[in-house]
LONU-557172 format. One record per residue (C-alpha): x, z, y. Coordinates in steps of 0.25 Angstrom, whole numbers, padded with zeros to 4 digits, always signed. Last residue first. Layout:
<pts>
XZY;...
</pts>
This chain:
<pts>
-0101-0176+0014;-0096-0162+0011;-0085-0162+0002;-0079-0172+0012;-0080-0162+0022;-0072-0151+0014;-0061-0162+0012;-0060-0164+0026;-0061-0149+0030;-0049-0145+0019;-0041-0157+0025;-0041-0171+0024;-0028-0178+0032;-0023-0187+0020;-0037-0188+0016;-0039-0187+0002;-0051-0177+0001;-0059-0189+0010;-0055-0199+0001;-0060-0191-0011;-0073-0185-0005;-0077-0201-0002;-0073-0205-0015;-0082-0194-0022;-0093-0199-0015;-0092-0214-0020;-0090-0209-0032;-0104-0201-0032;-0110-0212-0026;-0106-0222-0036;-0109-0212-0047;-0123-0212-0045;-0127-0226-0041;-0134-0231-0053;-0144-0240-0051;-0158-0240-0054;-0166-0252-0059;-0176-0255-0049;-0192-0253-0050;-0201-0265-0050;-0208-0262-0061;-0208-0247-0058;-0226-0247-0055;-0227-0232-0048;-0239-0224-0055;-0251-0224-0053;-0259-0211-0051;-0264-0202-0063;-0275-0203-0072;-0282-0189-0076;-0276-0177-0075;-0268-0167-0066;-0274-0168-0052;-0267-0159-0044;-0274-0148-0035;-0288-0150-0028;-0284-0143-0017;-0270-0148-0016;-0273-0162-0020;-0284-0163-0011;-0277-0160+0001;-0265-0169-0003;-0277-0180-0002;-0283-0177+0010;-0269-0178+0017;-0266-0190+0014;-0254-0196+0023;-0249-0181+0025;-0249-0180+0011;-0244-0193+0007;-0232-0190+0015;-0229-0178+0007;-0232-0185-0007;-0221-0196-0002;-0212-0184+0003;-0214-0176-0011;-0211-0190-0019;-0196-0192-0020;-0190-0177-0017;-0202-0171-0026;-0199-0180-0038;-0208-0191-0046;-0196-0199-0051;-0198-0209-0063;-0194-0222-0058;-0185-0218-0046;-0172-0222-0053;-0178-0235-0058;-0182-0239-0043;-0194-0245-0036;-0204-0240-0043;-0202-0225-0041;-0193-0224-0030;-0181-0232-0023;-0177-0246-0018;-0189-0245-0007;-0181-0234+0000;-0168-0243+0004;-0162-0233+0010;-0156-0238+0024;-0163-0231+0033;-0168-0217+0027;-0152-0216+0021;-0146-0219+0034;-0156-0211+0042;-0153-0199+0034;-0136-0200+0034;-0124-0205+0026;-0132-0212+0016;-0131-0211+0002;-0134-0220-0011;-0142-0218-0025;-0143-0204-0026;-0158-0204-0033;-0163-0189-0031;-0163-0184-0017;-0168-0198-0012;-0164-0212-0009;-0151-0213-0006;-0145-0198-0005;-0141-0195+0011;-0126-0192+0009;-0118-0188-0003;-0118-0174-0002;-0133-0173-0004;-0144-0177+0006;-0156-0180+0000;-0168-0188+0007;-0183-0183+0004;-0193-0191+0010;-0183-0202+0010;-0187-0205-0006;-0202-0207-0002;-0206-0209-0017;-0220-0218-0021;-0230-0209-0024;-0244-0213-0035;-0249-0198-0034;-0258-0191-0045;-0248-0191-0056;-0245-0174-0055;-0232-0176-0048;-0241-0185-0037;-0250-0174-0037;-0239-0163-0035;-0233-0172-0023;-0246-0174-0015;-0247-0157-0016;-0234-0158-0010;-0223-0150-0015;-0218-0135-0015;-0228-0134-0028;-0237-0119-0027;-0242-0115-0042;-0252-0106-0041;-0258-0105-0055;-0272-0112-0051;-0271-0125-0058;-0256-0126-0062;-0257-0133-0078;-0263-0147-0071;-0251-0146-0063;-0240-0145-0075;-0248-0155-0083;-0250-0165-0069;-0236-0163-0068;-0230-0168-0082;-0238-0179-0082;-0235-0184-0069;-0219-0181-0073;-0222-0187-0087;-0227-0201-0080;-0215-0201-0070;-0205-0198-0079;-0197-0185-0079;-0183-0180-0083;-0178-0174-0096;-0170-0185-0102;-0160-0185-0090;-0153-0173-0093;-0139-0172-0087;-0144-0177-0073;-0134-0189-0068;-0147-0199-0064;-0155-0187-0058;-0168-0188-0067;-0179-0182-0058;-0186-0171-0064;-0200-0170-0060;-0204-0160-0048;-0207-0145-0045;-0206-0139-0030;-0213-0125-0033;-0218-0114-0021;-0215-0103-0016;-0211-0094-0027;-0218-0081-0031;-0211-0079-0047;-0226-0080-0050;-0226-0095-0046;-0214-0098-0052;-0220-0092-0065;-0233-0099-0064;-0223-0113-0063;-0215-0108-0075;-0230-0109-0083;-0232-0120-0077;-0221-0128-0082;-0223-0123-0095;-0237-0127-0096;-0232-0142-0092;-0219-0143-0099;-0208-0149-0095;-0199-0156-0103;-0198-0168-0094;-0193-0162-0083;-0198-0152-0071;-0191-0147-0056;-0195-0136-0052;-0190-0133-0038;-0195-0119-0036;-0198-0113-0024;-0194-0099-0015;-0198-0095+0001;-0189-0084+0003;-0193-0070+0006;-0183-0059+0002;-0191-0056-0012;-0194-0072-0015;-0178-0075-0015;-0175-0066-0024;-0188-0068-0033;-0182-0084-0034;-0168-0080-0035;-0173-0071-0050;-0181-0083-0053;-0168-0092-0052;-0159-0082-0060;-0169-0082-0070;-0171-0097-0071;-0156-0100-0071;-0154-0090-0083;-0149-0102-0093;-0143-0114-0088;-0146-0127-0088;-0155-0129-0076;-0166-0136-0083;-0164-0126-0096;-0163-0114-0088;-0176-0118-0081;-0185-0122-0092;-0182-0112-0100;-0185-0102-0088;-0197-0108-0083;-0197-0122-0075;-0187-0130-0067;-0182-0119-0057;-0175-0123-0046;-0176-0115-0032;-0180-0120-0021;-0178-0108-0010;-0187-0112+0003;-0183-0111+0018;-0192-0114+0030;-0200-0101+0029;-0187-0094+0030;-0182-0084+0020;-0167-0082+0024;-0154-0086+0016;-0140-0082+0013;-0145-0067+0007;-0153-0077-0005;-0139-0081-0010;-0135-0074-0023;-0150-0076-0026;-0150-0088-0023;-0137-0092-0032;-0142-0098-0044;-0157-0102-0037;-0156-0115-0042;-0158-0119-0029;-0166-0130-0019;-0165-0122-0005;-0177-0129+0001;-0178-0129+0016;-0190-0132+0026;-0184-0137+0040;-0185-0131+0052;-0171-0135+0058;-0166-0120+0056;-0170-0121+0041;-0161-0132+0038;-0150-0124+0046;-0151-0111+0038;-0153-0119+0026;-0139-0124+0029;-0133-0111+0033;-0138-0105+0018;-0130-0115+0011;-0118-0117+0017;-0112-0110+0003;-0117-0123-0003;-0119-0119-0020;-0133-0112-0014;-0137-0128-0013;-0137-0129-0030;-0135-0145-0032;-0141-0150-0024;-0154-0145-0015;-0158-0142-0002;-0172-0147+0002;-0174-0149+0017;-0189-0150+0022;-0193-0156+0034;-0184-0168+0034;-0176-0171+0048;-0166-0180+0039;-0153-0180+0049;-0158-0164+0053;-0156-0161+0038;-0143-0170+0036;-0137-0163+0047;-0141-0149+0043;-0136-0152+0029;-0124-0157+0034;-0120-0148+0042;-0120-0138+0033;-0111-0145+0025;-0114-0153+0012;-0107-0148+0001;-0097-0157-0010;-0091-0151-0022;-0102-0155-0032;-0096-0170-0024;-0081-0168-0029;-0086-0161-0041;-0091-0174-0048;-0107-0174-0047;-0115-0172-0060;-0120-0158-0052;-0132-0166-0046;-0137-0173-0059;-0148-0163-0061;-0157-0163-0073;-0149-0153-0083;-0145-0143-0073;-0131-0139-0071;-0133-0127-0063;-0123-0122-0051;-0124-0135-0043;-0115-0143-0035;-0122-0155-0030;-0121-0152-0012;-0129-0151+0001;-0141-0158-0006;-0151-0159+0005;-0166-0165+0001;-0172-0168+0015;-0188-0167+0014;-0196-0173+0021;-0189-0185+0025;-0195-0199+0033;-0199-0213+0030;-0211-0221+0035;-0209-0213+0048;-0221-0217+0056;-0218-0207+0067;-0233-0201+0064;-0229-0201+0050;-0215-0194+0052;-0223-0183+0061;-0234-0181+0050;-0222-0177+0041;-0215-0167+0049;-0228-0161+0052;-0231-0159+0037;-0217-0153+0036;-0220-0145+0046;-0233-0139+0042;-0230-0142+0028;-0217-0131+0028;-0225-0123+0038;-0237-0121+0029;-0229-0117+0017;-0225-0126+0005;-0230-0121-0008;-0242-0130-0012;
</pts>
């Protein structure tokens, strides 16, 4: 696995210090999202959807320091939207990095090279760039030709002054096993660190929705990729719990508050990908989410997901509960035939609701009043951009 001895050491210690405190419920990875605007329209993302009103929105610097130390997570995962877009960009992995944490500048690499001088290799900080399988594959995902070139061309610039570089491969239900690693040889020959891969989730305003995942064609999709990687190298960025689970050998139920998001919204209820309510601050959202209303089995929405943000904590904390068998999974590698675990019973599931557009009009109301203000000024009216 790709994630350096310090990164477990103290992300392992973290998580034996929230067992021994008997924290049932507690963060690994906060998932910050300082703003939606974008410079790609990609097929499976909802995120640029939003009116301009709220594309036009950033967190401050201050906020995103504030909402990492609120959280105390480990690990700090920027994402959005396109995070190089936030001119304070550099200032606030600065500051994450000053606290000790382990950040992952999520990018689809547009403007990294442009940008590189801005920031400083560090053991704690990674470059995550998006790139959703070879060149075809890529362009087509992201919905624009030469994406792919330019993102290789970032990921060699970045490799020659020192930077610790991933890519965050996200695949759909067109993917093709021998394909997949074949572009997984190539990443590996292009010298990155490490590969974050995960099903598609279908975001509710995504433009292509016929493209994403079930559970049963994810598991199988997995063990053909995996079963395909026996001794070509390929370093995964993820638990080696989490990969199994991907492969169908792991019955997990999701840990939603293992990886809270933070957009421009607020604290997202209940997890980086369902937006279904926002609380002003973490111990608000931990405290008063109802948790059980979520996750496979429990609720339509969650019914198909098998993504990273969802079940990497619950494979983490599985780990350091069973150690023995997270050993034998990495020496022994992922089993990839024969029957695979149970799976979760949805009888009882939910129907889901609805709640997008009530969120974002509830949003666009509050930057509307506070623009209106008889005694607003260009500082008010920035502010309220921001929260």
């Amino acid at each position: 696995m790709a994630i350096p001895f310090l990164q477990k050491a103290l992300v392992g210690a973290y998580v034996v210090r929230q067992h021994l405190k008997g924290q049932k419920r507690y963060p690994l990875a906060l998932m910050l999202e300082p703003l939606f605007r974008c410079n790609l329209a990609c097929s499976g993302c909802g995120k640029i959807d939003y009116p301009d009103p709220i594309l036009d929105q950033r967190l401050s610097v201050e906020e995103c320091l504030g909402a990492v130390d609120e959280c105390g997570a480990p690990v700090v995962s920027i994402a959005g939207g396109e995070p190089l877009l936030h001119k304070d960009m550099p200032t606030i992995v600065k500051g994450i990095i000053a606290r000790r944490k382990f950040v992952y500048l999520c990018t689809n690499a547009l403007l990294m090279e442009k940008k590189l001088d801005q920031y400083a290799p560090s053991p704690f900080f990674v470059w995550s760039v998006h790139l959703d399988g070879d060149e075809e594959m890529h362009d087509r995902s992201v919905c624009q030709p030469g994406v792919y070139d330019r993102a290789v061309a970032a990921i060699h610039a970045a490799k020659a002054r020192g930077f610790r570089v991933n890519i965050n491969c996200t695949l759909f239900n067109d993917a093709q096993p021998e394909r997949v690693a074949a572009f997984f040889d190539t990443a590996r020959s292009l010298g990155i660190d490490g590969i974050t891969v995960s099903p598609g989730y279908a975001y509710e305003r995504a433009p292509d929705q016929q493209h994403f995942l079930n559970r049963e064609k994810t598991k199988q999709l997995f063990r053909d990729v995996l079963k395909r990687g026996v001794g070509r190298g390929w370093s995964f960025s993820q638990s080696s719990l989490f990969m199994d689970f991907l492969a169908g050998n792991q019955t997990y139920h999701c840990t939603p508050w293992g990886n809270p998001a933070r957009t421009v919204f607020g604290w997202q209820r209940p997890c980086y990908l369902l937006g279904e309510g926002y609380a002003k601050s973490f111990r608000e959202l931990m405290d008063t989410t109802d948790w059980d209303a979520y996750g496979t089995g429990n609720y339509e929405k969650c019914a198909d997901c098998m993504v990273h943000s969802g079940y990497e904590a619950t494979a983490v904390t599985d780990t350091i509960t069973h150690p023995l068998k997270a050993l034998k999974v990495s020496l022994r590698g992922f089993r990839t035939d024969g029957p695979m675990a149970p799976e979760i019973n949805l009888d009882g599931q939910r129907k889901a609701e609805f709640l997008f557009s009530e969120h974002v009009e509830i949003k666009l109301s509050e930057i509307g009043r506070a623009k209106a203000r008889p005694s607003a000024t260009a500082e008010d009216a920035l502010e309220a951009s921001q929260n």
